[in-house]
C-alpha positions in Angstrom: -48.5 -98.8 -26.9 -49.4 -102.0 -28.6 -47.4 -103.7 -31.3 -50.5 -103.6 -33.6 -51.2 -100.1 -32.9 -47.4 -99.8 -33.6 -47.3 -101.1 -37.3 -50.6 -99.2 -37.7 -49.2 -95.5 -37.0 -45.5 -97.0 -38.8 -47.9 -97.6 -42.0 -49.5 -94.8 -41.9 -46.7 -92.5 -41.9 -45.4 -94.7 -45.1 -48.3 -93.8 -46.9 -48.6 -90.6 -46.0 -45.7 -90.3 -48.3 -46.9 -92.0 -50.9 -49.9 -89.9 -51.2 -48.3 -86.6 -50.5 -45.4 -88.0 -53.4 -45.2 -84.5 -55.4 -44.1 -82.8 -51.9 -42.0 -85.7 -50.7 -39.9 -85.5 -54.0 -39.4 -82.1 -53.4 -38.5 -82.7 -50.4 -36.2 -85.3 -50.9 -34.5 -83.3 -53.6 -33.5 -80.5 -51.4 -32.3 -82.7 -48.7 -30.2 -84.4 -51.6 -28.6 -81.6 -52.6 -28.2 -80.3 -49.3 -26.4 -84.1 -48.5 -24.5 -84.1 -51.4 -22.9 -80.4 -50.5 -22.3 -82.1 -47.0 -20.6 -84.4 -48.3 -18.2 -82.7 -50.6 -17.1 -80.5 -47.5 -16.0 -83.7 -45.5 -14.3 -85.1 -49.1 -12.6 -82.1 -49.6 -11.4 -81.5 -46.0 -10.5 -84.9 -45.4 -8.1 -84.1 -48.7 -7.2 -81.2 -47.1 -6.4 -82.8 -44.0 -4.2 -85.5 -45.7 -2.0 -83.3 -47.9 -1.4 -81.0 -44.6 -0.5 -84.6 -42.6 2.2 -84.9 -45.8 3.4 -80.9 -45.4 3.4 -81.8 -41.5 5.9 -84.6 -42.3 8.1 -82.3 -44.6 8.3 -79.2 -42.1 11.1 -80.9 -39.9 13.0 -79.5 -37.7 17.0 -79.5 -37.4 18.8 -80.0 -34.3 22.3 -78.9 -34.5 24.5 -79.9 -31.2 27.6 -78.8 -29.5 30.2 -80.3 -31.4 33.7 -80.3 -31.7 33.0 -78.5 -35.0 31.0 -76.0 -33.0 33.7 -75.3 -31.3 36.4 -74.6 -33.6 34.3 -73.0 -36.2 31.4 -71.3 -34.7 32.0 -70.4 -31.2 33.3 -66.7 -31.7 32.6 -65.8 -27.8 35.3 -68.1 -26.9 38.1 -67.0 -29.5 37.4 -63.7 -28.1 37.5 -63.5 -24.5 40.7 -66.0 -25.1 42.5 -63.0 -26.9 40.8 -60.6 -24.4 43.0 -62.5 -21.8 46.6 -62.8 -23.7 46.8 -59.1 -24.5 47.2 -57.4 -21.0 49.4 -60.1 -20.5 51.7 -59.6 -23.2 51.9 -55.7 -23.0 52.4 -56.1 -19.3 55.4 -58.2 -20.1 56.9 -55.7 -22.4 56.6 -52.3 -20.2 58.5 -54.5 -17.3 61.3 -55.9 -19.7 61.3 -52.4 -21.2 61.9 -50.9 -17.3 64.7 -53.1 -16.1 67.1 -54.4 -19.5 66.8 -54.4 -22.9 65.9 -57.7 -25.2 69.5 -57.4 -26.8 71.0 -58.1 -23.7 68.5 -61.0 -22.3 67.5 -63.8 -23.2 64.2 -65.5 -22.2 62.6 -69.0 -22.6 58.9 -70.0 -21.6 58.1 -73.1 -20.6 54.9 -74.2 -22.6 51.4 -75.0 -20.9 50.0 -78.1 -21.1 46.1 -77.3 -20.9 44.9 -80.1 -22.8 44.4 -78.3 -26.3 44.6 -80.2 -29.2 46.4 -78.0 -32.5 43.4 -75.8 -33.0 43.6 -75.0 -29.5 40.2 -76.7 -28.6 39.7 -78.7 -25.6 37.0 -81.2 -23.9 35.5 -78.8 -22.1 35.0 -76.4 -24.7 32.0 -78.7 -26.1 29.3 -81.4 -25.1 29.0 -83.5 -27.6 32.7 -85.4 -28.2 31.6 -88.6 -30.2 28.8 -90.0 -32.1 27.5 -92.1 -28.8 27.2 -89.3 -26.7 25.6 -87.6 -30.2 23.3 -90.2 -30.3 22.3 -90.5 -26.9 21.2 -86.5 -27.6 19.0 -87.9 -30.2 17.3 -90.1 -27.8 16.3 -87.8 -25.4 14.8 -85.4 -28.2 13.0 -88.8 -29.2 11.5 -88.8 -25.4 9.5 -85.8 -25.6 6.1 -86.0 -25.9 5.5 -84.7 -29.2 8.4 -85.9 -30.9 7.2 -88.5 -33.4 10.6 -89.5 -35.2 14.6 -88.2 -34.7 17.2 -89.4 -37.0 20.9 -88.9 -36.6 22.7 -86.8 -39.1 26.8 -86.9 -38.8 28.6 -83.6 -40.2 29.6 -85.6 -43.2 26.1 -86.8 -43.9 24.9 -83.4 -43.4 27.8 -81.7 -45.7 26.6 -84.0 -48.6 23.1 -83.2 -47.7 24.4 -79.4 -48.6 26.2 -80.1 -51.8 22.9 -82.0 -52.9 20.7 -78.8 -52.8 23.8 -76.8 -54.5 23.7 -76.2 -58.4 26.7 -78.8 -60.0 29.2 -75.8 -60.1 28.8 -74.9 -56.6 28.8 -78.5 -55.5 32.2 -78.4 -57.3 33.4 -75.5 -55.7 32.8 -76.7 -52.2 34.6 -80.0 -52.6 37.9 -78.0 -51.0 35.9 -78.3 -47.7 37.0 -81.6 -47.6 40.4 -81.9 -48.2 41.9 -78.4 -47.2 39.8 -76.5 -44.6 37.7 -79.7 -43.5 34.1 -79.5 -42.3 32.4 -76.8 -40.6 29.3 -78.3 -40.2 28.2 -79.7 -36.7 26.1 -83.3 -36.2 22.5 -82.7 -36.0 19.0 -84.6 -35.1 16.1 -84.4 -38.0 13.3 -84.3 -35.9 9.7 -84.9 -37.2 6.4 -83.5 -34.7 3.6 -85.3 -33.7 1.2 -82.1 -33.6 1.8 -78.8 -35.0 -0.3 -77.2 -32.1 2.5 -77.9 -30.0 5.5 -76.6 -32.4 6.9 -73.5 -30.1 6.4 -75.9 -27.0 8.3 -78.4 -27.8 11.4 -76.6 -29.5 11.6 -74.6 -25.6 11.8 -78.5 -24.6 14.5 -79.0 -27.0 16.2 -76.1 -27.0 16.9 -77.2 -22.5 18.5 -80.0 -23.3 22.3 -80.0 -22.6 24.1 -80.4 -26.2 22.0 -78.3 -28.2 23.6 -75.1 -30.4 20.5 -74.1 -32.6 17.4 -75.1 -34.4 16.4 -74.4 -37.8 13.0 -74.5 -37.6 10.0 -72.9 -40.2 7.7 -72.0 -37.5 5.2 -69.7 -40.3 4.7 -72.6 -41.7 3.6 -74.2 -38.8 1.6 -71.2 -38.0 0.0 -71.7 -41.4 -0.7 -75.6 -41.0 -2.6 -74.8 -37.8 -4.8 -71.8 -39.4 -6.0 -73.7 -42.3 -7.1 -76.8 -39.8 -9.2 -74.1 -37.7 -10.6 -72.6 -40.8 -11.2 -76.0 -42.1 -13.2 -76.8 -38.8 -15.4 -73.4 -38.9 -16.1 -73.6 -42.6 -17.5 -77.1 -41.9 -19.9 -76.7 -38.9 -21.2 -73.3 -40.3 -21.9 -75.2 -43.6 -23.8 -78.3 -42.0 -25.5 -76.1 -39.5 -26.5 -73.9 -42.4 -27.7 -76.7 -44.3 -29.4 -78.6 -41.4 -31.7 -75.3 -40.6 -32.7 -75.6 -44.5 -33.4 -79.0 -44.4 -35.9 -78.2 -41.0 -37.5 -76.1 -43.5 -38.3 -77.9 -46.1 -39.6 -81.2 -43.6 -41.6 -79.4 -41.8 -42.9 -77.6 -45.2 -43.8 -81.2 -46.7 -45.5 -82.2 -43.2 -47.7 -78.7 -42.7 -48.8 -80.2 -46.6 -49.7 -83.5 -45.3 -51.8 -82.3 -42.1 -54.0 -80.0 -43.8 -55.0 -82.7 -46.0 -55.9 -84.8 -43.2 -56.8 -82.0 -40.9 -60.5 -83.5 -40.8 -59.3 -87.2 -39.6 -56.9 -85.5 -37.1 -59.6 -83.7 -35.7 -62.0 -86.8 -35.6 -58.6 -88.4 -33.9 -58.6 -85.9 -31.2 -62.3 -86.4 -30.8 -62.5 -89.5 -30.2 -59.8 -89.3 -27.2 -56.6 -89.9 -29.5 -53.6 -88.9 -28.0 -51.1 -85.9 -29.2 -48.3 -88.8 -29.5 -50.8 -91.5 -31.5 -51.1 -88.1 -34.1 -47.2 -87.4 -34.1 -46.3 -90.8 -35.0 -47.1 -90.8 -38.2 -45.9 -87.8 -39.2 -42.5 -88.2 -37.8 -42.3 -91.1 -39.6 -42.7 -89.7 -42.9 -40.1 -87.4 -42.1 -37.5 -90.0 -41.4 -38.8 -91.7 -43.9 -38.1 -88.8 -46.1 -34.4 -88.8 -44.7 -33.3 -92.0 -45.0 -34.4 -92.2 -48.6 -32.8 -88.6 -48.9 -29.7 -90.3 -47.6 -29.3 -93.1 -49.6 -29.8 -91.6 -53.0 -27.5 -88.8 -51.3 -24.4 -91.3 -51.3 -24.6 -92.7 -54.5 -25.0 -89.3 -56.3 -21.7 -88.5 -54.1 -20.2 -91.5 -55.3 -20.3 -90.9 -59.0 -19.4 -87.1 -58.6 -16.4 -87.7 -56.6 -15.4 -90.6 -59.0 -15.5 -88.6 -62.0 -13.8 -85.2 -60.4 -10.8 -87.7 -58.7 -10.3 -89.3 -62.4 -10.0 -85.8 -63.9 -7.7 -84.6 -61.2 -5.5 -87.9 -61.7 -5.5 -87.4 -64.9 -4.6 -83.4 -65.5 -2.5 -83.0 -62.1 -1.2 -87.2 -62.6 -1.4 -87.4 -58.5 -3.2 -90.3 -56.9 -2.6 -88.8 -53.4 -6.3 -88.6 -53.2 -8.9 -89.6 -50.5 -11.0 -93.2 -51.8 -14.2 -93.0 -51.7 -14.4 -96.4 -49.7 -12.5 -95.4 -46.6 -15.0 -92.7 -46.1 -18.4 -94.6 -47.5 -19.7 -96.1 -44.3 -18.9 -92.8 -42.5 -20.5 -90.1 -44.7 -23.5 -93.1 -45.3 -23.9 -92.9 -41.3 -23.7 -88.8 -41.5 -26.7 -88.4 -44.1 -28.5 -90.8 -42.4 -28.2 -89.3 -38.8 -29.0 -85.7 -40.8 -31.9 -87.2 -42.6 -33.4 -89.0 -39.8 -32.7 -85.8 -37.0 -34.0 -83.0 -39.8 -37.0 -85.5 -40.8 -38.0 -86.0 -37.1 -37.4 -82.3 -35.4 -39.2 -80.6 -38.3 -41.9 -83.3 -37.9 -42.4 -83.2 -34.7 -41.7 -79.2 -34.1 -44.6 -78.7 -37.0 -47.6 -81.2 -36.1 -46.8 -80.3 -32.4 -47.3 -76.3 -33.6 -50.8 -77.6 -35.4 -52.0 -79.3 -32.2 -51.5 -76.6 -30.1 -52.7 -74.1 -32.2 -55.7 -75.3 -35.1 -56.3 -78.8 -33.8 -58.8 -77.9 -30.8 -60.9 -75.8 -33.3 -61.2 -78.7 -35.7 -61.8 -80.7 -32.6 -64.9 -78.9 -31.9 -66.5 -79.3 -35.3 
């Protein structure tokens, strides 16, 4: 096609619009609105999105290790199959003393063990982790997994003022004799932080492998929750734009049926003459992305000034500035409406003067 042809069919379409203005506004108004609810759903789940990034970072997970603390204070299966062992012993010892002399009459003396047990009766083997290096070498293998995006050390003192922090002043108070009398009873631990939430039960089996590790306190509903409002999020926000793109089809190709049966006569003297279907399209479909670019940019700057003044109120009654900009998400929601306005304007153009062709433009042909 020639470039004067070209700008011929590309002026056409313009005025088309022009003279058809009444159903073009209309049009454009109902494409607005339908932008401008578009947009909102992206705002508002891009806000969404960020304050659940923020609950992401809170909903750590806590690593405790096998400790020499775990050992003394919290392995119980130990202490018991320790005392399960001494008792035959001893009562075996007193039915063969009892059989042969009395304890008035002899004397005994034991020679002591040496197993390696410190006072407590703990030794090496009874835990993994002995000292902070080997602690912190733990830590770096949690770091190592693929979804691990941060792990920071905790030492049982740092975690045992971590616990008096949450306590109310009196109980703080109370627990001070920790220190001094019965000492700590809380093990080291790793504060690890997730990359992606989809992945939470995964990677605490991945932790839970490694050598060194006792338990994990983890809040895996909330987790749960995190990835449920994401896919909601996602549904909502298709169904809405595919919802809203069908109504937009509908009111194009309403303004464009309008616009060929005022020109119905010229079309059919087009056809006539030997014009072909694409030489009639072109001008129509470019009314109709005519109609969605200018749908588009009125679109963003009606956004604009609604989201400015519902962020300012928000700021204001909540006091929070954890909200999205508007500038880091112009360009994007700018390219959105005008990809919208410029598919919706072209389908319903060209699904509508492509239905009149096939259907009432032979009959005006014959005239």
């Amino acid at each position: 096609m020639k470039t004067r042809s070209v700008k011929y069919l590309i002026k056409e379409g313009i005025s088309n619009t022009w003279v058809n203005r009444l159903m073009s506004l209309a049009s454009i108004g109902v494409l607005v609105a339908c932008m401008v609810v578009i947009g909102l759903a992206i705002l508002i789940s891009e806000n969404v999105t960020m304050a659940l990034g923020r609950l992401e970072q809170q909903n750590v997970v806590m690593v405790y290790m096998k400790d020499y603390n775990w050992a003394l204070y919290g392995d119980t299966e130990r202490e018991e199959e320790t005392s399960s062992e001494e008792t035959p012993a001893d009562t075996s010892s007193d039915t063969v003393s009892g059989a042969t002399t009395s304890a008035d009459d002899t004397t005994s003396t034991e020679t002591p063990v040496d197993d390696g047990s410190d006072e407590n009766g703990i030794k090496e083997t009874d835990y993994v982790i002995h000292n902070e290096k080997e602690a912190k070498d733990l830590c770096d293998k949690i770091a190592a997994l693929e979804n691990v995006q941060d792990v920071e050390y905790i030492s049982s003192d740092a975690g045992l003022e971590a616990a008096k922090e949450t306590m109310l002043q009196g109980q703080a108070e109370y627990f001070t004799f920790l220190d001094d009398e019965f000492g700590n009873p809380i093990s080291a631990a790793a504060k690890v932080t997730m990359v992606n939430m989809d992945k939470f039960e995964e990677t605490l089996l991945q932790i839970e492998q490694l050598d060194g590790v006792d338990t994990i306190q983890s809040n895996s509903d909330l987790a749960d929750k995190i990835n449920a409002i994401k896919s909601g999020l996602t549904v909502a926000g298709i169904a809405i734009m595919a919802i809203l793109i069908v109504i937009s089809l509908v009111i194009v190709s309403n303004t464009i049926r309008v616009t060929m049966y005022n020109r119905k006569l010229e079309i059919s003297i087009m056809k006539a003459v030997g014009a072909t279907d694409a030489f009639i399209r072109i001008p129509f479909i470019v009314e109709g992305m005519l109609i969605g670019v200018v749908s588009a940019l009125i679109s963003e700057g009606l956004l604009y000034f609604c989201y400015r003044v519902a962020t300012e109120a928000i700021s204001t009654t909540l006091g929070t500035g954890d909200i999205i900009a508007f500038g880091d998400v112009a360009w994007q929601l700018l390219a959105i409406f005008v990809a919208v306005g410029i598919f919706s304007g072209a389908l319903g153009s060209f699904i509508m003067i492509g239905k009149y062709l096939r259907k009432e433009g032979s009959e005006f042909a014959a005239i």
